[in-house]
Biopython code that builds the backbone (N, CA, C, O; Angstrom):
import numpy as np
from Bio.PDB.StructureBuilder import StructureBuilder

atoms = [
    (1, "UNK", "N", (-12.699, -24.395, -11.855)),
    (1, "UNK", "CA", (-13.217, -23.072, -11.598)),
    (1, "UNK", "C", (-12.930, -22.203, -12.819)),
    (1, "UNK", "O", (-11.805, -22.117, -13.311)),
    (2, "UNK", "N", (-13.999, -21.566, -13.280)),
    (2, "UNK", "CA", (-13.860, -20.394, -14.239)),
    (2, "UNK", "C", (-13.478, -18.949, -13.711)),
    (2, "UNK", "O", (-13.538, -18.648, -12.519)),
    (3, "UNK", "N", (-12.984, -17.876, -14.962)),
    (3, "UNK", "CA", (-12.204, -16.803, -14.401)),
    (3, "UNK", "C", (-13.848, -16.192, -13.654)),
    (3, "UNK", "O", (-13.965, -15.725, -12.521)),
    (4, "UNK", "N", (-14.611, -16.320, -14.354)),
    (4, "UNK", "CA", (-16.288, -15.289, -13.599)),
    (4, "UNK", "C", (-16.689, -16.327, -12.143)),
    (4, "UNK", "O", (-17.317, -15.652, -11.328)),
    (5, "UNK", "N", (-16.507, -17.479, -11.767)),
    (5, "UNK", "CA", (-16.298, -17.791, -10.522)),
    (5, "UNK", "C", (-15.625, -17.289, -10.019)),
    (5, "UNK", "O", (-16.117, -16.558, -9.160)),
    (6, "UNK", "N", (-14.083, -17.268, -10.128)),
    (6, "UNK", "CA", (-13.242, -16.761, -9.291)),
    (6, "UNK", "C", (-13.354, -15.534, -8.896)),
    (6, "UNK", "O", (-13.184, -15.168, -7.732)),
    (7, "UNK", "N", (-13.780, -14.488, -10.266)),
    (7, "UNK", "CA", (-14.459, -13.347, -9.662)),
    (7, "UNK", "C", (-15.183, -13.131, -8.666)),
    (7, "UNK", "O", (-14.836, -12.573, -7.625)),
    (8, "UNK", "N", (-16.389, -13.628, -8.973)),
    (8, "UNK", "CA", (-17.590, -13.636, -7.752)),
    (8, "UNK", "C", (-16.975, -13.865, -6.636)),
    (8, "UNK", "O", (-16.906, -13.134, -5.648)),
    (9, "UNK", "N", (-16.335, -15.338, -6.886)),
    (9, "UNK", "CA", (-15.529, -15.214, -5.720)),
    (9, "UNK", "C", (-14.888, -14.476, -4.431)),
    (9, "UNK", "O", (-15.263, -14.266, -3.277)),
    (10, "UNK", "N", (-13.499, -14.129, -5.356)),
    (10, "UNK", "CA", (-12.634, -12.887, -4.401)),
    (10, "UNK", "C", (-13.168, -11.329, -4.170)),
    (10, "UNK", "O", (-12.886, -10.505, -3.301)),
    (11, "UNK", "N", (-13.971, -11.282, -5.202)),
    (11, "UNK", "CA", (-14.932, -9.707, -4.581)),
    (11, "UNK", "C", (-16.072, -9.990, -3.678)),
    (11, "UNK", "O", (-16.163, -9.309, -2.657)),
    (12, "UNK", "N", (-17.111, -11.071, -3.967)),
    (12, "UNK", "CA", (-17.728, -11.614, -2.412)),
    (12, "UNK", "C", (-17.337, -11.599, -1.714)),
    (12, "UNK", "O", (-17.738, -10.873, -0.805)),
    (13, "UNK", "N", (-15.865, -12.661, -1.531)),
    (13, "UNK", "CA", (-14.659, -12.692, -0.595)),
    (13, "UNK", "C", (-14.355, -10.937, 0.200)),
    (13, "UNK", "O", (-14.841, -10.645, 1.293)),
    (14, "UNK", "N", (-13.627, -10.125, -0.487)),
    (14, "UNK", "CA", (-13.727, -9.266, -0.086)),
    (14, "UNK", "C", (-14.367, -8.185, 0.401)),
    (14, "UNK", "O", (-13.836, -7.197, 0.906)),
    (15, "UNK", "N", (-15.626, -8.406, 0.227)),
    (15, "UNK", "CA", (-16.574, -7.387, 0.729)),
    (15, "UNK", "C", (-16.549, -7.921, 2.021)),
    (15, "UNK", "O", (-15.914, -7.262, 2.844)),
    (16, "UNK", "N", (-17.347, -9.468, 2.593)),
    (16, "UNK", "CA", (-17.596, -9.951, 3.202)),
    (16, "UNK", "C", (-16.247, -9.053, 4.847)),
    (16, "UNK", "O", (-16.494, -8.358, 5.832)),
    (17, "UNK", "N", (-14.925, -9.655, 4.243)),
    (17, "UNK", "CA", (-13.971, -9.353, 4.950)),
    (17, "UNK", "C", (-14.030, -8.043, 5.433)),
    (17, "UNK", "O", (-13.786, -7.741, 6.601)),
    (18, "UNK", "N", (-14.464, -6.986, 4.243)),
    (18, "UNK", "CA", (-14.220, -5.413, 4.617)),
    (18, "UNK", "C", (-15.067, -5.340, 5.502)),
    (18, "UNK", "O", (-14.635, -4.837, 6.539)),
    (19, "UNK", "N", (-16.407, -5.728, 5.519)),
    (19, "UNK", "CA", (-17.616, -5.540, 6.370)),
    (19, "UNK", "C", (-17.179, -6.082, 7.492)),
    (19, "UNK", "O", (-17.100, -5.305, 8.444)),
    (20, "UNK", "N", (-16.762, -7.573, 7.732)),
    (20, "UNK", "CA", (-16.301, -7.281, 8.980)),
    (20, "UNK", "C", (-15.478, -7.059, 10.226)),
    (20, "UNK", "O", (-15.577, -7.186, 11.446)),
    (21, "UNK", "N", (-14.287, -6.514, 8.954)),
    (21, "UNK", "CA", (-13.180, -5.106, 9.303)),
    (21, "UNK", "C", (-13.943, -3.803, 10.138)),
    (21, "UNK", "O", (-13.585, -3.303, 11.205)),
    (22, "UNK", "N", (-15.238, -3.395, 9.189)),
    (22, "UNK", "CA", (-15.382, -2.510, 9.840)),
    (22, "UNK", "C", (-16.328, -2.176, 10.772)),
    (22, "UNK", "O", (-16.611, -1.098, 11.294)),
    (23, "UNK", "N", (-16.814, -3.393, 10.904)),
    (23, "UNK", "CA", (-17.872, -3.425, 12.278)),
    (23, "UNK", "C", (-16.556, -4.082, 13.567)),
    (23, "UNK", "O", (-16.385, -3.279, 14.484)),
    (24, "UNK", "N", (-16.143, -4.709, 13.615)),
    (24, "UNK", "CA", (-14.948, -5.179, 14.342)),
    (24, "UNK", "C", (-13.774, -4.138, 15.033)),
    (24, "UNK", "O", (-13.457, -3.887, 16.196)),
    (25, "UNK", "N", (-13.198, -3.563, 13.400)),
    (25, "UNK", "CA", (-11.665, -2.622, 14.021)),
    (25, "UNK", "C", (-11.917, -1.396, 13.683)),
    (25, "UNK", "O", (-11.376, -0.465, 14.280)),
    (26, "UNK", "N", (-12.694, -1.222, 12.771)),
    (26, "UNK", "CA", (-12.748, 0.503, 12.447)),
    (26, "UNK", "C", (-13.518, 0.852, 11.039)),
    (26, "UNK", "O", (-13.255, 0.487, 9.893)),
    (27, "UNK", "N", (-14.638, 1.752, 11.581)),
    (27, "UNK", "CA", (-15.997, 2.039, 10.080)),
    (27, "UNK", "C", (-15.314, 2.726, 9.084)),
    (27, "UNK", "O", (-15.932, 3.419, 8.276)),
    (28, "UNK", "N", (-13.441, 2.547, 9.037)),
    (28, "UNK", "CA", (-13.310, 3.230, 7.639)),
    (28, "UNK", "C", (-12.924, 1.841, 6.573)),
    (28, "UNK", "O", (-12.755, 1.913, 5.356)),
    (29, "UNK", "N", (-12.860, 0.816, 7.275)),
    (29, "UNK", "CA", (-12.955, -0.145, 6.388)),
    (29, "UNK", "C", (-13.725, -0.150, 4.809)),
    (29, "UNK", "O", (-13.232, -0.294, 3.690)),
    (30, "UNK", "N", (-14.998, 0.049, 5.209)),
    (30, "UNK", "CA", (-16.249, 0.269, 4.591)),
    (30, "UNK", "C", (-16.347, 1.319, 2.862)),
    (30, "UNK", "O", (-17.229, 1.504, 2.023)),
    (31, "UNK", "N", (-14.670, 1.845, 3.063)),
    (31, "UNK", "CA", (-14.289, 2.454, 1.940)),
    (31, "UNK", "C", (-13.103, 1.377, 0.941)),
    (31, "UNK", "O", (-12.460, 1.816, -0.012)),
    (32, "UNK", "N", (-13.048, 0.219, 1.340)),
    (32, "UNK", "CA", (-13.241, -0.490, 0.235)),
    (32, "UNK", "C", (-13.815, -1.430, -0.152)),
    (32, "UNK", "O", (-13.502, -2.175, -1.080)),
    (33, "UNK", "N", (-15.133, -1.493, 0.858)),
    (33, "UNK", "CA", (-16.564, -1.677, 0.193)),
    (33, "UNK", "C", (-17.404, -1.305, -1.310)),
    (33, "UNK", "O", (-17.990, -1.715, -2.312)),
    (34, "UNK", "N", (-16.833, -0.011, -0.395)),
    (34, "UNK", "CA", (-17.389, 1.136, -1.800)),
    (34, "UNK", "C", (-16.446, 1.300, -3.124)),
    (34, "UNK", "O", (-16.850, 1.656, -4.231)),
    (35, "UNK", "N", (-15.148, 0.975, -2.785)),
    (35, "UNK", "CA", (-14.142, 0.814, -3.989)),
    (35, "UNK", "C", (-14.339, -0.441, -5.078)),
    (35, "UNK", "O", (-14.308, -0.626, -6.295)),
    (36, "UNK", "N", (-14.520, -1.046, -4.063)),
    (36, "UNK", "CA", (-15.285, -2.414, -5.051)),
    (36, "UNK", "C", (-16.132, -2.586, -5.843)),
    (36, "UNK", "O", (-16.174, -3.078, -6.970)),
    (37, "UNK", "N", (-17.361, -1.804, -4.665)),
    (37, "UNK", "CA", (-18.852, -1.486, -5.772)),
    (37, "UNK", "C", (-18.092, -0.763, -6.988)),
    (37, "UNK", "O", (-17.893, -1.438, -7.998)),
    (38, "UNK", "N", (-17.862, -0.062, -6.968)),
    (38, "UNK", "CA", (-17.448, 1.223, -7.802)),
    (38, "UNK", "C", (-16.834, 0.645, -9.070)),
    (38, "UNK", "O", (-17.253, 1.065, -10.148)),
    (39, "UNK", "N", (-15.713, -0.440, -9.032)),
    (39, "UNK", "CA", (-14.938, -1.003, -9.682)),
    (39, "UNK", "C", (-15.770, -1.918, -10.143)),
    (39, "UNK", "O", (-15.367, -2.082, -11.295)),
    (40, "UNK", "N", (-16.851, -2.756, -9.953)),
    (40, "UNK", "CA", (-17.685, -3.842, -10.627)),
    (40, "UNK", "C", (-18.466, -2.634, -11.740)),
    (40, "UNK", "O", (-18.429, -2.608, -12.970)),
    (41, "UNK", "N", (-19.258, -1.553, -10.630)),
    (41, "UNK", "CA", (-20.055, -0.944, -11.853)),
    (41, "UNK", "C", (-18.868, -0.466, -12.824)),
    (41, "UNK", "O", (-18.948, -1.031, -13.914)),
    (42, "UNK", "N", (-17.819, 0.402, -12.720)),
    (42, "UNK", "CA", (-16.513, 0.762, -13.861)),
    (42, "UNK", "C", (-16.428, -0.928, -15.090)),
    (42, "UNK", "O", (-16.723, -1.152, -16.264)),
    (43, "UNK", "N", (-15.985, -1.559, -14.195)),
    (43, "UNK", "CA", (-16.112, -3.014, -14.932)),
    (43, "UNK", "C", (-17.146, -3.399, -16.085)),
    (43, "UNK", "O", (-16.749, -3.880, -17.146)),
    (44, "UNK", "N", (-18.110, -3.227, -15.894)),
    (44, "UNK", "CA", (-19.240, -3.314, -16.639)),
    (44, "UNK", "C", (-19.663, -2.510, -17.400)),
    (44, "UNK", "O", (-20.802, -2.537, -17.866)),
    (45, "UNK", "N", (-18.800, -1.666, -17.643)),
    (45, "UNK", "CA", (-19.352, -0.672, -18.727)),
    (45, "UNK", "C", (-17.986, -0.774, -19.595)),
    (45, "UNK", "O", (-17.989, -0.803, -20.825)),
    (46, "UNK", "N", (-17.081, -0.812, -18.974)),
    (46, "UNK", "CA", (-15.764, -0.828, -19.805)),
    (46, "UNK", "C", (-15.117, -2.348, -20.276)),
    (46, "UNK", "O", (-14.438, -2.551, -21.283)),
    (47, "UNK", "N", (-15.491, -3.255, -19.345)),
    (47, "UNK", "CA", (-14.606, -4.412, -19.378)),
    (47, "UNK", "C", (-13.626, -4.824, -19.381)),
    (47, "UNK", "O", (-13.276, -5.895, -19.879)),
    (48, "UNK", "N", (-12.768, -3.780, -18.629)),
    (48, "UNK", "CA", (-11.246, -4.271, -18.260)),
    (48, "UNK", "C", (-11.610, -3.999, -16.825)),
    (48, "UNK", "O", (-12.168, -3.131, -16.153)),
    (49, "UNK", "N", (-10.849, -5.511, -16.643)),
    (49, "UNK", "CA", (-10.868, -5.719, -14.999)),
    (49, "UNK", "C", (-9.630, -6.238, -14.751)),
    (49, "UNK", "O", (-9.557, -7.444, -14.986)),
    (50, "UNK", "N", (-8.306, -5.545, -14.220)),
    (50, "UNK", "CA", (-6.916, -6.586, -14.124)),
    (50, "UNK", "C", (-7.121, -7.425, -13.184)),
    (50, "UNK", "O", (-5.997, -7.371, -12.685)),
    (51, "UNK", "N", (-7.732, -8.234, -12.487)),
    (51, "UNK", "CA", (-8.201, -9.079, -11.439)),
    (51, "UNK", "C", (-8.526, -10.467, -12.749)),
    (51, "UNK", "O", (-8.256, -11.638, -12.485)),
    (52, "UNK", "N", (-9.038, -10.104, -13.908)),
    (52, "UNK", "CA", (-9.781, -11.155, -14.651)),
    (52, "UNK", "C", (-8.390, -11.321, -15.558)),
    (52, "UNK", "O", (-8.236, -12.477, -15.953)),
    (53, "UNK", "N", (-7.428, -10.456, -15.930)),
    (53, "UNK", "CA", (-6.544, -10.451, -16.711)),
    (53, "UNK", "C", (-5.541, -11.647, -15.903)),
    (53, "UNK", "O", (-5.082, -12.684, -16.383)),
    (54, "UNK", "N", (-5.396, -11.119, -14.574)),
    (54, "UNK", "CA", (-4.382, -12.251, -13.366)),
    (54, "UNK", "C", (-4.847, -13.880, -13.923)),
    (54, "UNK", "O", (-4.162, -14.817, -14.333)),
    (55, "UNK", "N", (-6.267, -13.721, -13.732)),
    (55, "UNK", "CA", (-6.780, -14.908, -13.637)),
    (55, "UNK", "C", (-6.593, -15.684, -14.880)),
    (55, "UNK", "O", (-6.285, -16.864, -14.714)),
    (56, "UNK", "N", (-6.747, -15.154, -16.392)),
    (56, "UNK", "CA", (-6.557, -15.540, -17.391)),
    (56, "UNK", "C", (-4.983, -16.258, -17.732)),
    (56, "UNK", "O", (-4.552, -17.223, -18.364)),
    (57, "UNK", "N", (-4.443, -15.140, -16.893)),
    (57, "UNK", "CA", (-2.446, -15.281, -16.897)),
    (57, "UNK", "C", (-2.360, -16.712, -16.343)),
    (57, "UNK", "O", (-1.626, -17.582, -16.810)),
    (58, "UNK", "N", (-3.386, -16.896, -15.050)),
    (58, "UNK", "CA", (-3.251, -18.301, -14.051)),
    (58, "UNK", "C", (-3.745, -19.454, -15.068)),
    (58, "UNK", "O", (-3.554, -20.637, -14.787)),
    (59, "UNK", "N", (-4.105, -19.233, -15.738)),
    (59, "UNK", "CA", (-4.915, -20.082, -16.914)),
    (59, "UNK", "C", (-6.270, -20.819, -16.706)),
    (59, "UNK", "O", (-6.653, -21.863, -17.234)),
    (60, "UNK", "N", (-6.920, -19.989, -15.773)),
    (60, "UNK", "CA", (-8.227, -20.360, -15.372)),
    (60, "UNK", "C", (-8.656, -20.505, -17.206)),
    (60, "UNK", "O", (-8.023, -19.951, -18.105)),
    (61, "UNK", "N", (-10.059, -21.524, -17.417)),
    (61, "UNK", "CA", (-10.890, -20.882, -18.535)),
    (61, "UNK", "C", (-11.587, -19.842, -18.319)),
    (61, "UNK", "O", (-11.370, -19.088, -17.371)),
    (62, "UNK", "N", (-12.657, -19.649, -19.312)),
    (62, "UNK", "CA", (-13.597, -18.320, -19.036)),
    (62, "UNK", "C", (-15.034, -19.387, -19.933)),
    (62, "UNK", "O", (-14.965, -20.226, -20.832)),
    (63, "UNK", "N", (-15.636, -19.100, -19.532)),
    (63, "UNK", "CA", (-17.222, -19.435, -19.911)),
    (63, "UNK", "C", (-18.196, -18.316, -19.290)),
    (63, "UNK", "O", (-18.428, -18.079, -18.104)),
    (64, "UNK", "N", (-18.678, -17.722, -20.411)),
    (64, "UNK", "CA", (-19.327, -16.697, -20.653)),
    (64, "UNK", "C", (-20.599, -17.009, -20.016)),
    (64, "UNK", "O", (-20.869, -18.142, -20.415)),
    (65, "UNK", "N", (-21.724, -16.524, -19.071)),
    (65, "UNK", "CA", (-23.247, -17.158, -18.341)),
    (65, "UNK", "C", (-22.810, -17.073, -17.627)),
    (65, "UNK", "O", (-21.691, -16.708, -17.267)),
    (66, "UNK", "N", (-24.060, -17.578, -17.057)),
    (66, "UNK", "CA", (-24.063, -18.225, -15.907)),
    (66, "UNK", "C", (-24.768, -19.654, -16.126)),
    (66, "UNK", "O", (-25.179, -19.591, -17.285)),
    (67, "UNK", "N", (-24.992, -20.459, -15.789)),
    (67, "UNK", "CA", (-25.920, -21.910, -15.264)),
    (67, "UNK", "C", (-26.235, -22.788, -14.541)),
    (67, "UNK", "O", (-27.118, -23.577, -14.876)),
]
sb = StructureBuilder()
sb.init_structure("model")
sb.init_model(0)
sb.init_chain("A")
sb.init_seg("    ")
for serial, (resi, resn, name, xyz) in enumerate(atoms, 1):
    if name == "N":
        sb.init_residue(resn, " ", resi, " ")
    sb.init_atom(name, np.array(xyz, "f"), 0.0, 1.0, " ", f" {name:<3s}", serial, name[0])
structure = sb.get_structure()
């Protein structure tokens, strides 16, 4: 697994979960839905993500694409 899998990964991962946190226990879940979005678009303009830094530390590789 690469560090941009693992990404996709645990933020898929986590949305999935928040969503259904907050249809389940309570619609304020849904605010770190939006923390997430927020943090991918921040991500992408800046390119520091400490989530990708963890992953690098774990010694995932990184391969740049997709394919």
């Amino acid at each position: 697994m690469t560090v941009e899998r693992a990404i996709l990964l645990t933020v898929g991962g986590l949305i999935i979960v928040s969503v259904l946190l907050a249809v389940s226990v309570n619609i304020n879940w849904l605010w770190l839905t939006g923390v997430l979005g927020a943090h991918l678009v921040q991500a992408s303009f800046t390119g520091m993500c400490p989530v990708v830094m963890m992953f690098k530390r774990l010694g995932l590789p990184s391969k740049p694409g997709f394919t």
